[in-house]
C-alpha positions in Angstrom: 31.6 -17.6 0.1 29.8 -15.2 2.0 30.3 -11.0 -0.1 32.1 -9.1 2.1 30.8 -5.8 1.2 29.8 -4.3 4.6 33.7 -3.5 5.0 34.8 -2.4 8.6 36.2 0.7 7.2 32.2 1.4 6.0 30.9 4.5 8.2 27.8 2.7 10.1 25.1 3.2 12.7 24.2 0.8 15.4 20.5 0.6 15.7 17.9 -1.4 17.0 16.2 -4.0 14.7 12.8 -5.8 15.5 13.0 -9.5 14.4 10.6 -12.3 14.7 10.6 -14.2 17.6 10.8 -18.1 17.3 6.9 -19.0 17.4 5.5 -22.4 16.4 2.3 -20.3 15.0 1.7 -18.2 12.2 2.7 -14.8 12.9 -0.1 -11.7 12.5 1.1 -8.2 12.3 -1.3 -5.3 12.5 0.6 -2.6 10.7 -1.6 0.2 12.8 -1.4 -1.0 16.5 1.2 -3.9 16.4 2.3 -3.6 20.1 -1.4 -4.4 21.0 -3.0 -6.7 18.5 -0.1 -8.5 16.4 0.0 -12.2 17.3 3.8 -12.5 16.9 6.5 -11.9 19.4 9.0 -9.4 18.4 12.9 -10.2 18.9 15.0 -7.0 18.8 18.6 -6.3 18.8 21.4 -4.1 18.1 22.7 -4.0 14.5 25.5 -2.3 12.6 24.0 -0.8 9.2 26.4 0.4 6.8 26.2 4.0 5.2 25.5 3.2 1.5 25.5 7.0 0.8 28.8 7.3 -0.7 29.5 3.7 -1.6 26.9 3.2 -3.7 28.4 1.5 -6.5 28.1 -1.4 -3.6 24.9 -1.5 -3.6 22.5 -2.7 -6.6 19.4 -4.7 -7.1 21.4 -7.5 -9.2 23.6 -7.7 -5.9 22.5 -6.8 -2.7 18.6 -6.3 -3.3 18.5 -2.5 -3.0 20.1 0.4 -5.1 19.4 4.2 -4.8 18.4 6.4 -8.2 18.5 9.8 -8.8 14.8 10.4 -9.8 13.3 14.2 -9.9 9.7 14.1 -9.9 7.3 17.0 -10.9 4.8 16.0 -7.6 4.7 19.4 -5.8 2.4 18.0 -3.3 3.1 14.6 -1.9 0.2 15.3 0.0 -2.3 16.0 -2.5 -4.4 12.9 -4.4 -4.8 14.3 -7.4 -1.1 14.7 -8.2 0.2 11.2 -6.6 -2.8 9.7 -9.3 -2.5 12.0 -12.0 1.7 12.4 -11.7 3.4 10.4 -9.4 1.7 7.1 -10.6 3.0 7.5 -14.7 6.3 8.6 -13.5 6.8 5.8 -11.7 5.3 3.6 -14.3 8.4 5.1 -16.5 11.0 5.0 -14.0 10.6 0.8 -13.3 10.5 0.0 -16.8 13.8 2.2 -17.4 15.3 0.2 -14.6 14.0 -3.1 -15.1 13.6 -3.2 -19.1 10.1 -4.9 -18.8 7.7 -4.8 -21.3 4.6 -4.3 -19.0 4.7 -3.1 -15.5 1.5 -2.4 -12.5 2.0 0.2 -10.0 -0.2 0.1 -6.8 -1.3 3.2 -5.1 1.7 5.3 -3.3 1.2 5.0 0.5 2.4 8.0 2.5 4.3 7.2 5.9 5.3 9.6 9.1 7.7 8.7 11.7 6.0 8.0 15.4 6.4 12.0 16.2 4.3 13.2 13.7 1.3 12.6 15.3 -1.8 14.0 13.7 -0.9 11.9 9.9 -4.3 11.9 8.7 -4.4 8.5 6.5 -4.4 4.7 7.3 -1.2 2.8 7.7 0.8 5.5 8.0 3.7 4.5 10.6 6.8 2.9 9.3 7.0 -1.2 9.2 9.4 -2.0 12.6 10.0 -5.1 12.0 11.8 -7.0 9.1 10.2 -8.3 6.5 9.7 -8.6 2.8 5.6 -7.3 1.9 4.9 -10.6 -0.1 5.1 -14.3 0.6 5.4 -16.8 -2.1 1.9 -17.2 -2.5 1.0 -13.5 -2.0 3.4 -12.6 -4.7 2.3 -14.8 -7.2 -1.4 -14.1 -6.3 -0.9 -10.2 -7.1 0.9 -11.1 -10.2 -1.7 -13.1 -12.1 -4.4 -10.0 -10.2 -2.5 -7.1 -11.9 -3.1 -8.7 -15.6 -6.2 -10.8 -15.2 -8.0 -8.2 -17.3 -5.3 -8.6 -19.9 -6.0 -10.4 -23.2 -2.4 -11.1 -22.9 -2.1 -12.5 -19.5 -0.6 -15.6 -20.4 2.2 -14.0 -22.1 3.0 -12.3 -19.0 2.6 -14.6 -16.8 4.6 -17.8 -18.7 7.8 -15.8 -18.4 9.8 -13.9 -15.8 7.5 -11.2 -13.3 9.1 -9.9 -10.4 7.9 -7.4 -7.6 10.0 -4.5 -6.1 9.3 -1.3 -3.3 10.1 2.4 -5.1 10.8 4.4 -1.4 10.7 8.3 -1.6 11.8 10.3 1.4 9.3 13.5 1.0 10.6 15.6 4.3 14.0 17.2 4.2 17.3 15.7 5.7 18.2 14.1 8.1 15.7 11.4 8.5 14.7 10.4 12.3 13.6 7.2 10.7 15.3 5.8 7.8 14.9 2.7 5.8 17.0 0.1 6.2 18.0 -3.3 3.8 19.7 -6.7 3.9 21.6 -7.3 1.5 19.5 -10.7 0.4 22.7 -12.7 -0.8 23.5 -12.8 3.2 19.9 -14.3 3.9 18.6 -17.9 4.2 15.5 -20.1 4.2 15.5 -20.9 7.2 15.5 -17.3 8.7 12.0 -16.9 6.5 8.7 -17.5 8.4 5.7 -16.7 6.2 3.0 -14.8 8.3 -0.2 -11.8 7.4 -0.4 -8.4 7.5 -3.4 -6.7 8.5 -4.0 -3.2 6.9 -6.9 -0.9 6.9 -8.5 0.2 3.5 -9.9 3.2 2.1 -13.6 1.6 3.1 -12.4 1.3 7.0 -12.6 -2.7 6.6 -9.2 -4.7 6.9 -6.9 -6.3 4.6 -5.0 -9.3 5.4 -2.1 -10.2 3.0 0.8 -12.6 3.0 4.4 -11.3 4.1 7.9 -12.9 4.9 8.9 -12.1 8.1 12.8 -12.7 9.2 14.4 -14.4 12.3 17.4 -13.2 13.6 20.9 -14.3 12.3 24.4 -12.8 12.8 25.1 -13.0 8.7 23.0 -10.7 7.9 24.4 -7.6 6.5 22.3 -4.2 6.9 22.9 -1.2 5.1 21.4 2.1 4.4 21.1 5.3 2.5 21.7 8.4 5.0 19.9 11.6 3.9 17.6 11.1 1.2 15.9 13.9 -0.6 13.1 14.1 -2.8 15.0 13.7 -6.0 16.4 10.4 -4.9 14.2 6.9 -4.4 15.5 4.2 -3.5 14.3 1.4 -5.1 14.6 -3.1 -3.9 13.6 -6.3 -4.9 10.5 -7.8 -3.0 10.2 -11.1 -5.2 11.3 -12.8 -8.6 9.9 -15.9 -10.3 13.3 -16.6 -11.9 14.6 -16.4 -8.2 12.0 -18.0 -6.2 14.2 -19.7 -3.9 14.6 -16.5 -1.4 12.3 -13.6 -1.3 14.3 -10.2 -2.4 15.3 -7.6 0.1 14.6 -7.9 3.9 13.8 -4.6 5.2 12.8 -2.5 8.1 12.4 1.3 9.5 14.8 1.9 12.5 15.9 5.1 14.6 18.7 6.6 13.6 20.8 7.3 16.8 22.6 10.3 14.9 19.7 12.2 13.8 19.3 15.6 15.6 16.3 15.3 18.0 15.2 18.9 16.2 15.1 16.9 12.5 12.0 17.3 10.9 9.8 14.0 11.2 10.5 12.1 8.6 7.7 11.4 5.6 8.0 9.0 3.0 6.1 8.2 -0.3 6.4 4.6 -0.9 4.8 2.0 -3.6 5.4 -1.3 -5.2 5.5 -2.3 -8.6 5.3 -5.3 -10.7 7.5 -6.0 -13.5 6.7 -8.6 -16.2 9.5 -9.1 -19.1 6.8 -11.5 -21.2 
């Protein structure tokens, strides 16, 4: 039976949600102009998503996907390089293996987001994802894992037992955000709402980067929640994909507007990365 744990009694927002459209080709999403180049077309409608904020014993990775951590870090500068390489990165190195209990772990590069307001963010892929997905597909997911150890004398080891991938999400600006995060809670999602599509990003270089991503079709069982204002000693943290679970990606997620959010609030930035977690 399906978990009730989106309770009526929950407090909630009603926001609107891009899905995929049905499409009989595989959809292309350019995370830096999708309204003009994505080949995909985009579904949206209104959802309720539950306040997780106070509730969160409701909310954990081993259940719904997604669970929020108190986490102080000593970045002082989100924006500065040196600090996200030289700080942020071992921190979160730490922080997945305290959560997880793996043995090895591989953190990519944090990526630094803005809401649509801000509008002079000077880095690539900067705005928030608007539409819902998960950032690997099955292939892509198991292509990064055997990448991240391939120099490893051990890769077998890690690769010949459990690996799984997760998103560590930081909101850097104060509260409210104009732009939260919101999640599915994956035991409420199916195969057949999954249709595996690309991502095109821009790198470092200026060249693009295609990758493969789960995108979501629309269903009225899915059950969305949320974390209402976040602060920088908080991440919240959600399963992407597990090779001990491979029958579902983990945890559906998407950046909406949150119709309560004082039209003053400060833009919202975020700090995000994802992690791989191998238990060899």
């Amino acid at each position: 039976m399906r978990p009730e744990i989106m309770a009526n009694s929950m407090n909630h927002v009603v926001a609107n949600i891009n899905y995929l459209g049905r499409t009989s080709e595989r959809p292309l999403y350019f995370s830096e102009a999708p309204d003009s180049k994505s080949a995909m077309r985009l579904e949206p409608h209104d959802v309720p998503i539950a306040d997780f904020r106070n509730r969160r014993d409701e909310a954990r990775l081993s259940t719904t996907g997604f669970e929020l951590i108190e986490h102080r870090s000593k970045v002082t500068d989100f924006n500065s390089d040196e600090q996200l390489w030289t700080v942020y990165l071992p921190e979160m190195h730490e922080l997945i293996r305290a959560v997880t209990g793996a043995a090895r772990t591989h953190v990519t590069p944090p990526i630094l987001r803005w809401s649509e307001r801000e509008r002079h963010p000077n880095r690539e892929n900067s705005r928030p994802g608007r539409i819902v997905h998960v950032d690997y597909s099955h292939g892509s997911f198991h292509t990064g894992a055997k990448a991240h150890v391939h120099e490893d004398p051990d890769r077998e080891r890690w690769l010949a037992r459990r690996y799984a991938a997760f998103n560590i999400w930081r909101a850097v600006s104060p509260p409210p955000q104009d732009c939260p995060l919101a999640f599915i809670d994956r035991r409420t999602t199916r195969e057949a709402d999954v249709v595996e599509g690309d991502v095109v990003t821009r790198t470092g270089n200026g060249s693009d980067s295609r990758y493969g991503t789960s995108f979501y079709t629309w269903s009225p069982d899915h059950r969305w929640g949320y974390f209402s204002n976040m602060t920088r000693d908080e991440v919240a943290i959600f399963l992407s994909f597990d090779s001990a679970d491979q029958a579902l990606p983990g945890t559906p997620h998407s950046a909406f507007d949150d119709p309560t959010c004082p039209t003053d609030a400060c833009p919202r930035a975020s700090c995000e990365l994802r992690a791989y977690a191998y238990w060899g």
